[in-house]
C-alpha positions in Angstrom: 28.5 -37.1 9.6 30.1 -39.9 11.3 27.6 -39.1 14.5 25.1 -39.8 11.7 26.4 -43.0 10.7 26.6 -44.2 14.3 23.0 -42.9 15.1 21.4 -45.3 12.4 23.6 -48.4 13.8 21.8 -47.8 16.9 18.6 -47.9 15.2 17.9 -44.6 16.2 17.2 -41.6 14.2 18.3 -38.8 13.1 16.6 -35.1 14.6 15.6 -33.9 10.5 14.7 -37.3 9.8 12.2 -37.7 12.9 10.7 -34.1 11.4 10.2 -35.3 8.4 8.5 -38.8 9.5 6.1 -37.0 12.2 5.1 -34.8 9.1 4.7 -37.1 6.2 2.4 -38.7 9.0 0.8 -35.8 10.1 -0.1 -35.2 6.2 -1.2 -38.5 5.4 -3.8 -38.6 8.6 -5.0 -35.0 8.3 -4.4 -34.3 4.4 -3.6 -31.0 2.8 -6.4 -28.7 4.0 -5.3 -29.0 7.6 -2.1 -27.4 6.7 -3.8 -24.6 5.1 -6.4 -24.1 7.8 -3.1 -23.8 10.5 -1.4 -21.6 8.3 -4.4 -19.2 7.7 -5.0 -19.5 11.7 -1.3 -18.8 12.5 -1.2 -15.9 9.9 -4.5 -14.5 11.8 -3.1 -14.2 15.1 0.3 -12.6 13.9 -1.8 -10.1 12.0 -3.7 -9.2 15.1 -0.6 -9.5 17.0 2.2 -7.7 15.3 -0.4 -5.4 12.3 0.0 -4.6 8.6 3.0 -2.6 9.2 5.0 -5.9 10.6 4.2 -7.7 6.8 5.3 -5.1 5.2 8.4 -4.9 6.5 9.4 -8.7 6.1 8.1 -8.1 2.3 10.3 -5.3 2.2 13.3 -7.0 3.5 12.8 -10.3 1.2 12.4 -8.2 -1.8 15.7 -6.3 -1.1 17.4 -9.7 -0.3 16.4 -11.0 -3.4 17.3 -7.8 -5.5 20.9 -8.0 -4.0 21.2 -12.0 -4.7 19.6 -11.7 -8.2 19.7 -8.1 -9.4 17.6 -6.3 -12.1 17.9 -9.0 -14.6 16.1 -11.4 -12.4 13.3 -8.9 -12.1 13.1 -8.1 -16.3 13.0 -12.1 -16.7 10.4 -13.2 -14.1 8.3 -10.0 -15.3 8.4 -11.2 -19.2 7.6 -14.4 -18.1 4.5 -13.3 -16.4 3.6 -11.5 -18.9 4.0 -14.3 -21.8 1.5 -16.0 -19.5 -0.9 -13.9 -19.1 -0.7 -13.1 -22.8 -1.1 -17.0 -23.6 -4.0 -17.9 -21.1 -6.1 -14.6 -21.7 -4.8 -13.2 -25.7 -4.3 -9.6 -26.4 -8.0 -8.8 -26.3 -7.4 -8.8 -22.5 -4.7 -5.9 -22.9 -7.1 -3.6 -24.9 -9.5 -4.0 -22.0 -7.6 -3.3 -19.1 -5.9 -0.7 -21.1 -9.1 1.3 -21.8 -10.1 0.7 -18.0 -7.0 2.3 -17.0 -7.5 5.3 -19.7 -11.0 6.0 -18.4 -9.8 5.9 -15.0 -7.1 8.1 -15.9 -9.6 10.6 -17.6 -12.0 10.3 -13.9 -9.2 11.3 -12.1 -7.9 14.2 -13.9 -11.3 15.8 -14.5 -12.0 15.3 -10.7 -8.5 16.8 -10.0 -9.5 19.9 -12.2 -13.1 20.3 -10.6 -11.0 20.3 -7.5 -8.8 22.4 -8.1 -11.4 25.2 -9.2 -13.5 24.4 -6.2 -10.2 25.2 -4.8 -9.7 28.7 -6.4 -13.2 29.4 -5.8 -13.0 29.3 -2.0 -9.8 31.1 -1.9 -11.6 33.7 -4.0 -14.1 34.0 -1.2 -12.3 34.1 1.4 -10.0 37.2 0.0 -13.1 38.8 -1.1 -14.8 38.2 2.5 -11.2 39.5 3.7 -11.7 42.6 1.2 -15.0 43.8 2.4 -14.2 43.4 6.2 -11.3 45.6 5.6 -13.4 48.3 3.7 -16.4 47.8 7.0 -13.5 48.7 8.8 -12.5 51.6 6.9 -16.0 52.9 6.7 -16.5 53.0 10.8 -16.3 56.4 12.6 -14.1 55.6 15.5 -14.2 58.3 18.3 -11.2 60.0 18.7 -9.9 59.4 22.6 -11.0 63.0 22.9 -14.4 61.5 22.3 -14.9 63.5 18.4 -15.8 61.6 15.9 -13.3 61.6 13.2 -14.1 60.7 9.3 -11.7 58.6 7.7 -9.6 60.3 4.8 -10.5 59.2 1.8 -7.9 58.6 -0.9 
């Protein structure tokens, strides 16, 4: 602190405070887009860099950060909050919507599930059946005996 103190005697500057001088000019020449148009280029390149897998872990490890720091609680009141929002700029109408989306799409995937699941039994079906009757072709053959008889099969 007192190294601070003697730096502005000087006339020089702090390190933070030269940061925050070359960016407030950097903003004021180039304006907000440029930021955004670095920030979508830098997140490009780690994508290609480092992959999905890479965001998901940092994701991962902020969200468990900020459930040890905040806990459950945090999570209820941020989640209520969203929703009182969503409530206020769309109205309830919007729930009855998506709520009917999500029961049809329930309904789709269940019936495709069941359809499944008898194509399923249906193939297993004829595969024991296809099983089955190459067993009783087998049966039915007249193998020589090594004698070189033929021997019929008993029959039960």
């Amino acid at each position: 602190m007192a190294d601070e103190t003697v730096a502005k005697k000087k006339g020089t500057m702090s390190v933070s405070e030269a940061g925050r001088k070359g960016g407030q000019t950097v903003r004021d020449k180039y304006g907000h887009s440029f930021y955004e148009e670095i920030g979508r280029k830098g997140g490009e390149t780690v994508k290609a860099e480092r992959g999905r897998a890479f965001y998901e872990q940092i994701g991962k490890k902020g969200g468990d950060t900020v459930k040890a720091e905040r806990g459950a609680a945090f999570y209820e009141a941020i989640g209520k909050k969203g929703g009182e929002a969503v409530k206020a700029e769309r109205g309830t109408p919007f729930y009855e919507e998506i709520g009917k989306k999500g029961g049809h799409r329930v309904r789709t995937l269940i019936e495709e599930g069941k359809k499944a699941a008898v194509e399923a039994a249906a193939a297993v079906a004829a595969a024991a059946a296809a099983v089955k009757a190459k067993m009783v072709d087998e049966e039915d053959d007249q193998t020589p005996a090594p004698g070189g008889e033929v021997v019929e099969p008993a029959h039960e």
